[in-house]
N, CA and C of each residue as an Amber inpcrd file, in Angstrom:
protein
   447
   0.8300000  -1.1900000   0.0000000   0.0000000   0.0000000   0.0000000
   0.8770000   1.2570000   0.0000000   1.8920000   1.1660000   0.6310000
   2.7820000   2.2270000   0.9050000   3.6840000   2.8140000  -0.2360000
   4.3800000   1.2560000  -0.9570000   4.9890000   1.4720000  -2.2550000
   4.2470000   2.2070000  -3.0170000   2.1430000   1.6610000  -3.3520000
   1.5880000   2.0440000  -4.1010000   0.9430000   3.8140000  -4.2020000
   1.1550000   4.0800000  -2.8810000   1.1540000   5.5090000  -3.0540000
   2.5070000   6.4240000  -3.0390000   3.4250000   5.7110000  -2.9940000
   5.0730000   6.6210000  -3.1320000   4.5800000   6.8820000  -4.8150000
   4.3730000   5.4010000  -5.4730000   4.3850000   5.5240000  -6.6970000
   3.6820000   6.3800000  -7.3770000   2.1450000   6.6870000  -6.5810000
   1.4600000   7.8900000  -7.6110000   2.1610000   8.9310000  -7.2040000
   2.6490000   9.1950000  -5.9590000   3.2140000  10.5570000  -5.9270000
   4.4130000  10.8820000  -6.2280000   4.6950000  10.1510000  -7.3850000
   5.3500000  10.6080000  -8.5790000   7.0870000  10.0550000  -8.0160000
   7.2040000   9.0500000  -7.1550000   8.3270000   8.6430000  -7.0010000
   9.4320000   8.5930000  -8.2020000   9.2760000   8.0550000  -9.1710000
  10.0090000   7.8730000 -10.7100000  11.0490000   9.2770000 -10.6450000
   9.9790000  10.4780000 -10.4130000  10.7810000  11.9490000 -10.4680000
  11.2250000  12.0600000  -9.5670000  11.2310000  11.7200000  -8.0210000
  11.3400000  12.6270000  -6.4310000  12.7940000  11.6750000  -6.1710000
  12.7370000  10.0650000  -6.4710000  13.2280000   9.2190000  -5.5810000
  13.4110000   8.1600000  -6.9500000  14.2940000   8.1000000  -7.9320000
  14.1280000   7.0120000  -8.8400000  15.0320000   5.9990000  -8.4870000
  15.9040000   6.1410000  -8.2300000  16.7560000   5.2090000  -7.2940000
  16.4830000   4.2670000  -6.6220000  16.4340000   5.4510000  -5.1850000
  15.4160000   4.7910000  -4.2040000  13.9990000   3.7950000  -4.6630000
  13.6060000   4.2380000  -5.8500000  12.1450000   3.3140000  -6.3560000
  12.8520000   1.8160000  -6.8070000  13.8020000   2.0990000  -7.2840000
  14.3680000   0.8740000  -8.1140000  14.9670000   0.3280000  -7.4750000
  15.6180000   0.1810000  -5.9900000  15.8120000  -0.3750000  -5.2770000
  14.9890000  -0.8430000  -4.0940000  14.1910000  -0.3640000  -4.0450000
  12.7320000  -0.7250000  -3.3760000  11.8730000  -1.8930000  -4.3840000
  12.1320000  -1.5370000  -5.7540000  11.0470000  -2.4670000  -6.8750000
  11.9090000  -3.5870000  -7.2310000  13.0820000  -3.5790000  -7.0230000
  14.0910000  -5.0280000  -6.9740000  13.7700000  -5.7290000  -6.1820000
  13.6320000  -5.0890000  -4.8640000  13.2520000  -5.9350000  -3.4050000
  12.1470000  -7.2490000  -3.7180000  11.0980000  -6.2550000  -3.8090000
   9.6310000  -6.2810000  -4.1870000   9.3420000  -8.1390000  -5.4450000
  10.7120000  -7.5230000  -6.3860000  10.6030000  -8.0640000  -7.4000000
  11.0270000  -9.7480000  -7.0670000  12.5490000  -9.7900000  -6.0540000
  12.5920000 -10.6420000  -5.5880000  12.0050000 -11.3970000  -4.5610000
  10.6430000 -11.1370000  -3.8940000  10.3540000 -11.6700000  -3.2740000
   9.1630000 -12.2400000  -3.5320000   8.6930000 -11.3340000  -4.5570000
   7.4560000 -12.3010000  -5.8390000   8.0890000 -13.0700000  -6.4200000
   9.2890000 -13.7210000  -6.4780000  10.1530000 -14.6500000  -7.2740000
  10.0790000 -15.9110000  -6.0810000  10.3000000 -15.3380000  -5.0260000
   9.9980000 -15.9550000  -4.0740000   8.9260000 -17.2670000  -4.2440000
   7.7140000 -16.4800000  -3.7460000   6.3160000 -16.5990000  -3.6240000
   6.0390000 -17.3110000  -4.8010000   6.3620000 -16.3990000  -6.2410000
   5.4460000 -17.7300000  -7.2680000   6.1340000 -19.1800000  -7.4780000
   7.7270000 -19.1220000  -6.8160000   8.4040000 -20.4980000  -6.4330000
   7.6290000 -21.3440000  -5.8580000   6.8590000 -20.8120000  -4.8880000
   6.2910000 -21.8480000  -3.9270000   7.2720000 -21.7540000  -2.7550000
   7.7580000 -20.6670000  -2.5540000   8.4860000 -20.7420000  -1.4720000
   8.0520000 -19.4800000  -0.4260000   6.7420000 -19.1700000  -0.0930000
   5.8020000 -18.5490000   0.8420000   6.4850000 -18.3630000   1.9600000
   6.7250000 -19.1050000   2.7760000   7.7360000 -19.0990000   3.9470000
   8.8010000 -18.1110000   3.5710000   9.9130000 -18.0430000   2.8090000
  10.9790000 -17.3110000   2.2280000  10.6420000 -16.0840000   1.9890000
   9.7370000 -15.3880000   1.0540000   9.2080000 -14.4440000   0.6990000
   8.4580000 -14.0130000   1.9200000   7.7550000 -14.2690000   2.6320000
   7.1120000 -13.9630000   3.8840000   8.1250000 -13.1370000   4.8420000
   9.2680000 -14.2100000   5.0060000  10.2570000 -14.0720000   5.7590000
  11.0730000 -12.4730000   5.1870000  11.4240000 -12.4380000   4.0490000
  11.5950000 -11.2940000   3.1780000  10.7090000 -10.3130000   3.5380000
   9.4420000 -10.1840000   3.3440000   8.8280000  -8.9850000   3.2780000
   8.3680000  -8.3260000   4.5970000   9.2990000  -9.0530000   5.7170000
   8.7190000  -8.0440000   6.7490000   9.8410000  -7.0930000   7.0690000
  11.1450000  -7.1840000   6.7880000  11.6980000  -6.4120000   7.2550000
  11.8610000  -5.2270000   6.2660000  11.1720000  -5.7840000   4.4610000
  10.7960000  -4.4410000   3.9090000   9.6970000  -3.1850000   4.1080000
   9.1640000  -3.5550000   5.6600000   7.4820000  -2.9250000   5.6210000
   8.3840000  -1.7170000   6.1960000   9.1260000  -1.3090000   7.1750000
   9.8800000   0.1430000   7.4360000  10.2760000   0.8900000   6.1680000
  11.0470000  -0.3080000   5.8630000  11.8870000   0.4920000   4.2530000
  10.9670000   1.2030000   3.7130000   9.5610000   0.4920000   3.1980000
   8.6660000   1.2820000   2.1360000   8.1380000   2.3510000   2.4690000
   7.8920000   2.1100000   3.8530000   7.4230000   3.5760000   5.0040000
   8.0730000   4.3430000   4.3460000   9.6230000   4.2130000   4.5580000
  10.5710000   5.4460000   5.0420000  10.9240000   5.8790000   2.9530000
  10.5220000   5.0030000   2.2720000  10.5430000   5.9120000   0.9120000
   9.6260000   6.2190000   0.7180000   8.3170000   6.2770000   1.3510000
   6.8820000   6.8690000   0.6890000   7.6500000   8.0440000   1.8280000
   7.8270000   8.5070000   2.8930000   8.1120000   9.4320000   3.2890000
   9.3100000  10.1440000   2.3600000  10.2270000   9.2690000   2.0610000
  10.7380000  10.1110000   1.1020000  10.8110000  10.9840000   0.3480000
   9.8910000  10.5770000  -0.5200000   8.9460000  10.8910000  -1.8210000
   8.4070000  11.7670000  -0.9010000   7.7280000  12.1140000  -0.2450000
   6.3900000  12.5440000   0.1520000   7.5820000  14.3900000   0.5660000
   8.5350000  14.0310000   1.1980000   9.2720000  15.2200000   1.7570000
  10.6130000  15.9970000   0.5200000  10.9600000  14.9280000  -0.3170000
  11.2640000  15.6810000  -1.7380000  10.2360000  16.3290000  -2.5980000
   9.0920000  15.7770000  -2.6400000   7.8050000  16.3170000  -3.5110000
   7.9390000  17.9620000  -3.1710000   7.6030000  17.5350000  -1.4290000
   6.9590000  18.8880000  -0.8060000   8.4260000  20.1020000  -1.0190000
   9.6240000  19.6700000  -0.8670000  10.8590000  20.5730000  -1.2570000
  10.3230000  20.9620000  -2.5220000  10.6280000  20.3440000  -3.5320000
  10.1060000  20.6950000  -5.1030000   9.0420000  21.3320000  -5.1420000
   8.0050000  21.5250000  -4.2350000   6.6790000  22.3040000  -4.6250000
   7.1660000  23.4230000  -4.1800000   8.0590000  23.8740000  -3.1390000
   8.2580000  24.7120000  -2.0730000   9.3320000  25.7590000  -3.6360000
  10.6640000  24.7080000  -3.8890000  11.1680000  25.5070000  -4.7000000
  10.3650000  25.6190000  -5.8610000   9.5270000  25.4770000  -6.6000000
   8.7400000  25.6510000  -7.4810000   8.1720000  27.3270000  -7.0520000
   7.6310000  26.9600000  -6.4020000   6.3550000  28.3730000  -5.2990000
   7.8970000  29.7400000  -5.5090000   8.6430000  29.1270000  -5.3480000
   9.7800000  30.5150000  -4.9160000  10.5080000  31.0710000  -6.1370000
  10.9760000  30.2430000  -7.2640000  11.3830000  30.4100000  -8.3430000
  10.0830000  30.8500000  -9.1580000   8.8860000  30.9820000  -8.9580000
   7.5590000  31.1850000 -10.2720000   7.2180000  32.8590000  -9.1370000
   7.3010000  33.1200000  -7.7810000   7.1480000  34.4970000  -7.5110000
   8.8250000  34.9730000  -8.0150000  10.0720000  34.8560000  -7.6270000
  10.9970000  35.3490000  -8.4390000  10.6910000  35.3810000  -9.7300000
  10.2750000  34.7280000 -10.9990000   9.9460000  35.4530000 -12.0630000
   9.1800000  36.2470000 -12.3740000   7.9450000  36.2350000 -11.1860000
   7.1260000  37.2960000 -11.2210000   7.1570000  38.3500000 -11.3760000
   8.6550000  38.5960000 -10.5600000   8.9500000  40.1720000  -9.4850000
   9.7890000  40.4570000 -11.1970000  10.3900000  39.2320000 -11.6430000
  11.4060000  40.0340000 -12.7470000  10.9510000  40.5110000 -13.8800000
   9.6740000  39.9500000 -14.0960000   8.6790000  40.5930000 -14.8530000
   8.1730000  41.3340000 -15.1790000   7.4180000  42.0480000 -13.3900000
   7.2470000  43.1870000 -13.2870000   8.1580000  44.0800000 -13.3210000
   9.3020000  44.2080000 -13.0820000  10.6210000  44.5770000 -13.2390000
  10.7160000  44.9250000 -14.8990000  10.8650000  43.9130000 -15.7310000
  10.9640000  44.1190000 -16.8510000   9.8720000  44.6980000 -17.6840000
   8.5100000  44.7610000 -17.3190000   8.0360000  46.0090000 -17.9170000
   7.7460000  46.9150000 -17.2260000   8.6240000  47.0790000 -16.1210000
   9.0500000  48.6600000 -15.3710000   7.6710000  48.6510000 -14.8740000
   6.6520000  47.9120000 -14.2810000   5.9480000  48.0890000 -13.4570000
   4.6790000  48.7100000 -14.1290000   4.7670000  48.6120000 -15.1420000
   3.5950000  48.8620000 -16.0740000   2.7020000  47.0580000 -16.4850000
   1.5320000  47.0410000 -16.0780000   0.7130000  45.7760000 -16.3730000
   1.3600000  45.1290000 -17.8880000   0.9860000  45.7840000 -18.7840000
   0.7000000  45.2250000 -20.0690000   1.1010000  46.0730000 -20.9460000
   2.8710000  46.7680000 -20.7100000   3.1240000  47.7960000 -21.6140000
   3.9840000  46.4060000 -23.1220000   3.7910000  47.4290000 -24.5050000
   3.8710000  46.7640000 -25.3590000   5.5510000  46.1130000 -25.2360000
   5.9150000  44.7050000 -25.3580000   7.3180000  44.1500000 -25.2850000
   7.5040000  44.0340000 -26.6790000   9.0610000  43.8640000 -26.3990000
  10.1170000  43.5770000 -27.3500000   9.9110000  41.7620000 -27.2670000
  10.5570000  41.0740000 -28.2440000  10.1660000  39.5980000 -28.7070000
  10.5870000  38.8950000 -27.0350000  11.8300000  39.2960000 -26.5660000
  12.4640000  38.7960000 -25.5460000  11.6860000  38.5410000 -24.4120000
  10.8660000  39.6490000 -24.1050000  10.1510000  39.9430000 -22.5110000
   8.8690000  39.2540000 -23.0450000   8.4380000  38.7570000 -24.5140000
   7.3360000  37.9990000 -25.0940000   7.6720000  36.4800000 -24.7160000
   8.7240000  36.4230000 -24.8770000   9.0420000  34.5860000 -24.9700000
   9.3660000  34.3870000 -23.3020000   9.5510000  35.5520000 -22.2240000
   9.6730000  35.4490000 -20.8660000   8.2950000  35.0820000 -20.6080000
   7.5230000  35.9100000 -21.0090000   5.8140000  35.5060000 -20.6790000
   5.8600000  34.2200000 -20.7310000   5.6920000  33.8320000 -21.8660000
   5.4510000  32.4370000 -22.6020000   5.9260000  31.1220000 -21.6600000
   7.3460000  31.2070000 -21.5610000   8.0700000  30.4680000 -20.8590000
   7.5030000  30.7790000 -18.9020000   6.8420000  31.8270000 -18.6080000
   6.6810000  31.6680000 -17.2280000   5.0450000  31.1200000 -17.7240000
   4.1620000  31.4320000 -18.4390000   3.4320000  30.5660000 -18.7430000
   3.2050000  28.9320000 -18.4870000   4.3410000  28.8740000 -19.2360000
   4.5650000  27.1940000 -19.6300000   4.9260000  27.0750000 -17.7300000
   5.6700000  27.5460000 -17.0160000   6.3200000  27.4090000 -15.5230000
   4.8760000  27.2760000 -14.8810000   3.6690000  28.2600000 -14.6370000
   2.7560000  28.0260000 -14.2600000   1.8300000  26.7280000 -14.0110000
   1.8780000  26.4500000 -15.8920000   1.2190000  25.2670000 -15.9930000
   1.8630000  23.9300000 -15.4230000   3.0870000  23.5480000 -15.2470000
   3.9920000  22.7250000 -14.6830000   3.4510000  22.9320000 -13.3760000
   3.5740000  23.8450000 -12.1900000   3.8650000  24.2050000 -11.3810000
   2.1270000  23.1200000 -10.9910000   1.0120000  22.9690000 -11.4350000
  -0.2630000  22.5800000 -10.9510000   0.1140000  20.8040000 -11.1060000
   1.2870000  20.2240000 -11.8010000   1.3510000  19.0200000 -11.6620000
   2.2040000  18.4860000 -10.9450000   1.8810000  17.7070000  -9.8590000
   2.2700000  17.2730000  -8.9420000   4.2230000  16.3640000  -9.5310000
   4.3260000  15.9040000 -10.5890000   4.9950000  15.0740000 -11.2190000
   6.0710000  16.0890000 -12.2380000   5.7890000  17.3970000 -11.5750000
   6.0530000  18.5960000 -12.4530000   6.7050000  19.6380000 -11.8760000
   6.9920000  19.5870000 -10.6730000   8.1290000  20.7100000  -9.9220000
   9.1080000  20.8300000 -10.5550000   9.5110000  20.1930000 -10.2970000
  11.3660000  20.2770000 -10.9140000  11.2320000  21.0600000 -12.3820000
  10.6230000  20.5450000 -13.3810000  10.5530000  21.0770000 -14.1120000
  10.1370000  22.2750000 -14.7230000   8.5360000  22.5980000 -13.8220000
   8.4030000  24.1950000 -13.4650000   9.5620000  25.2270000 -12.9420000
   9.9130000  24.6510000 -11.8230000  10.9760000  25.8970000 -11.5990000
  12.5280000  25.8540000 -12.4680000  12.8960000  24.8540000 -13.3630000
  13.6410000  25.1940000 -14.4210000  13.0090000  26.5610000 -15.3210000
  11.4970000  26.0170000 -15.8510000  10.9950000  26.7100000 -16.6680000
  10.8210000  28.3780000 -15.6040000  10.3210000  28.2330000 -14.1590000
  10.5560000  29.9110000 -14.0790000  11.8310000  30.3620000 -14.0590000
  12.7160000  29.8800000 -13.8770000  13.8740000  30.0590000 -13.7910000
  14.4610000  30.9920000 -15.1210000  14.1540000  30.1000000 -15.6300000
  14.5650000  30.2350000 -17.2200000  13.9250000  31.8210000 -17.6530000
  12.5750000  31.6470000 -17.7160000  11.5050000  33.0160000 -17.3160000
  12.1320000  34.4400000 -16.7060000  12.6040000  34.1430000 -15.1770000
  13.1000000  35.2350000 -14.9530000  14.5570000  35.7490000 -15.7740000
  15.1590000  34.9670000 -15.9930000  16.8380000  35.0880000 -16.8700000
  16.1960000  36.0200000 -18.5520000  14.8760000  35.2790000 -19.2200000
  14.6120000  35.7180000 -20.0010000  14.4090000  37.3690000 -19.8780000
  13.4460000  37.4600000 -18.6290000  12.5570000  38.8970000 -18.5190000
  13.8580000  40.0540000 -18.2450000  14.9720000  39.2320000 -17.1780000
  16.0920000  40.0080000 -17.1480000  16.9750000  40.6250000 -18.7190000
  16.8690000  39.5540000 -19.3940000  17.4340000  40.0020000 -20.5320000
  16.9310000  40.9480000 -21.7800000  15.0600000  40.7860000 -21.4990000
  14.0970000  41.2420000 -22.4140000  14.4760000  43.1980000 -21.8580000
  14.3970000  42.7500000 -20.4010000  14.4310000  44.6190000 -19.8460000
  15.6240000  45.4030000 -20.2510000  16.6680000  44.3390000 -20.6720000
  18.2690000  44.9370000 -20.9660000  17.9230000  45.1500000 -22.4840000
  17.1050000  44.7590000 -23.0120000  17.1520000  45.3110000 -24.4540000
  15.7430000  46.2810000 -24.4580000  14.9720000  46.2480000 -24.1530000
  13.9690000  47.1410000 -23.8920000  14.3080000  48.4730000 -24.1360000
  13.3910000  49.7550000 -24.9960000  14.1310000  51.4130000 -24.7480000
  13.3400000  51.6620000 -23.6750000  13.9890000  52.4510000 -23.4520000
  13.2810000  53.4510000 -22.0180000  12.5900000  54.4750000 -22.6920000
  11.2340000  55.1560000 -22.6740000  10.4210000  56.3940000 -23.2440000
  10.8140000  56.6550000 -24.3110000  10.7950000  55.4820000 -25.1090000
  10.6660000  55.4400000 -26.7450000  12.4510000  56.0980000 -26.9030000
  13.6710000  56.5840000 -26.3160000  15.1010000  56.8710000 -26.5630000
  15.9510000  56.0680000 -26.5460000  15.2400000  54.3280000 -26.9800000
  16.3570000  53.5900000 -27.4240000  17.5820000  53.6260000 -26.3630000
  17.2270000  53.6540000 -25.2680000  17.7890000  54.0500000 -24.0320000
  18.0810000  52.4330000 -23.3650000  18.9670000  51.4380000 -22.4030000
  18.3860000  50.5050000 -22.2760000  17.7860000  50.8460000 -20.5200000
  17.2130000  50.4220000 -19.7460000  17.1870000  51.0220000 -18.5220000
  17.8940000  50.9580000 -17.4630000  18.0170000  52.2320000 -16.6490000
  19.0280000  51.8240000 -15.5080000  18.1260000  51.3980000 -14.2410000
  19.7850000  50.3320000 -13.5700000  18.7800000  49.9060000 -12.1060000
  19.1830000  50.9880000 -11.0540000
């Protein structure tokens, strides 16, 4: 039961290792069992019932890191955003501070799948580096100016 919920919560991404050495265990002791050797496999699977605990906790406390850095890297692109169109909502961008949108976009949508942290906060990541670079080419009051901090 324990394995089976590490596994929806996305163990493969949090803990793949750890899964594959947990699903070897697992694997050998159904090798066990369809032997006809019940006793053996029995004997096997009790001292894996902590182990599986302690990787569904695993999983369960890398997830929650990854959501945490997710949450912190998608408000840092926020702020660089607003930053990069100087604190104006919806002033018209250059292609750069367009493909920052886009890409914190794409970070957003990551950010709602559980199986998807890590990869959201690459993508805000990426987002804020963009918006930083979109504001360095940006003019300032139409003088082709770039802006100062």
């Amino acid at each position: 039961m324990a394995l089976s919920r590490a596994k929806d919560a996305c163990a493969a991404v949090y803990a793949p290792q750890e899964l594959a050495d947990v699903e070897r265990r697992v694997e050998a002791m159904n090798r066990l069992a369809d032997a006809g050797k019940c006793r053996r496999a029995g004997a096997a699977a009790e001292p894996m019932k902590p182990d599986v605990l302690a990787f569904s906790s695993l999983v369960e406390a890398r997830k929650d890191l990854a959501r945490s850095e997710a949450s912190r890297a998608l408000a840092e692109a926020e702020a660089a955003m607003t930053r990069a169109r100087g604190g104006v909502p919806d002033p018209p961008s250059p292609r750069a501070l367009d493909a920052a949108e886009h890409t914190l976009t794409m970070a957003r949508r990551m950010s709602e799948d559980t199986c998807a942290y890590l990869r959201a906060t690459a993508l805000a990541r990426e987002a804020a580096e963009a918006a930083g670079r979109g504001r360095a080419a940006a003019p300032v009051g139409g003088g082709g100016e770039a802006p100062r901090d």
